[in-house]
N, C-alpha and C positions, 0 to 999 in steps of 0.2 A: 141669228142674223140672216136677214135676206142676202144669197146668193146668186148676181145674177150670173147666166151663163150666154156669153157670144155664141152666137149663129154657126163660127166658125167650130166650135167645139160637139156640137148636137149634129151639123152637118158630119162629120167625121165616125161619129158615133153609128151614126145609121147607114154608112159605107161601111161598116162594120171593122174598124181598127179598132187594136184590141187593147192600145192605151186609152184610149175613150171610153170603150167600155169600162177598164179597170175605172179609172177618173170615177165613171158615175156610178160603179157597184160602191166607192166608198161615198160618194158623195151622198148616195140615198139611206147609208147605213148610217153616216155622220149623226148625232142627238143634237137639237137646237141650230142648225142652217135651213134655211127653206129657200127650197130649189126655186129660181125665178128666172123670167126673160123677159125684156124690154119688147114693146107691142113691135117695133122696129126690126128686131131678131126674129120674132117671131114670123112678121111680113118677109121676110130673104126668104127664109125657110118653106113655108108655107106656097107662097106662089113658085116656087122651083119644082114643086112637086111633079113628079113624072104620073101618069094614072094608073102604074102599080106601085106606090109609094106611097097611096096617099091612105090607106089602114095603118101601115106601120109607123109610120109618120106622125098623125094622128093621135095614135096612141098611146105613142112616145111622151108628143108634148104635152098629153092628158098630164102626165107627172107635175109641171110647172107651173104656178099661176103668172100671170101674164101682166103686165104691170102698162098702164093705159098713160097715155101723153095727154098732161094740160097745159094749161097755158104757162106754170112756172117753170115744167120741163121745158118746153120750148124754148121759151125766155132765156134759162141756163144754159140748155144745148146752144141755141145762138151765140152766146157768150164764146163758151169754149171753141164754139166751132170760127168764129173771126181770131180769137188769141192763137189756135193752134193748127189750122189749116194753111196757113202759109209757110209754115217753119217745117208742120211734121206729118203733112197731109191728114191731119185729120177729115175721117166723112160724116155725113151728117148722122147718119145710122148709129154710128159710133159717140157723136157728141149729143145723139139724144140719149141712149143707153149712161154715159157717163154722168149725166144729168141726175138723170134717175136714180141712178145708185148713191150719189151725192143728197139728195134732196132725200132719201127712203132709207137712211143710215146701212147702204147695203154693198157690197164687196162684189168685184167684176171678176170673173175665171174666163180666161182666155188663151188664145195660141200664142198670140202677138202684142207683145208690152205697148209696142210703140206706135198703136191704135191710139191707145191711150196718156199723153205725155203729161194728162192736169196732173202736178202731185195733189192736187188735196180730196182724188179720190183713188180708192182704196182698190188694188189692181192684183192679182195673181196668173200668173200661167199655168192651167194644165197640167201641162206635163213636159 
């Protein structure tokens, strides 16, 4: 199953918390998840970069493949993002990533449930 992982959990990782690290020592030993981040996560991450951050950073996300937005992403994230932005703040980052994981049968691991309020996708915390 594709895994995707929020921004918020790889950010943590590489400030170096050591339940993030645990999280992804199992997550890359796990058999049959494949580690994933929406192109969206990836862009947080990436352009925050400090310019000694950006080797280990880098090479971090080398682990992930990186999941691209088309127009059906879109399409969906808009969706979610007028259903659940007025009630639960959902942001657009977040309703594109939920998109994806819906539309790519793949499960979101994050800090923050309530990023996420669509049930019909598939949502876990961390830690």
């Amino acid at each position: 199953m594709r895994i995707y992982i929020d921004a918020d959990v790889v950010i943590w990782h590489l400030r170096g918390d050591p339940q993030a690290g645990q999280f992804f020592q199992e997550l890359f030993a796990a058999s049959g998840d494949e580690p994933w981040m929406g192109a969206m996560q990836r862009a947080e991450i990436v352009f925050h970069m400090r310019p000694g951050e950006v080797k280990r950073t880098t090479n971090f996300l080398a682990l992930f493949q990186t999941a691209a937005i088309d127009q059906a992403t879109v399409d969906l994230g808009a969706d979610f993002y007028r259903r659940w932005h007025p009630s639960h703040g959902i942001d657009v980052n977040d309703a594109l990533l939920a998109a994806t994981a819906l539309l790519n049968d793949g499960r979101i691991i994050c800090l923050h449930l309530k990023h996420y309020p669509t049930p019909e996708v598939r949502v876990a915390k961390a830690w």
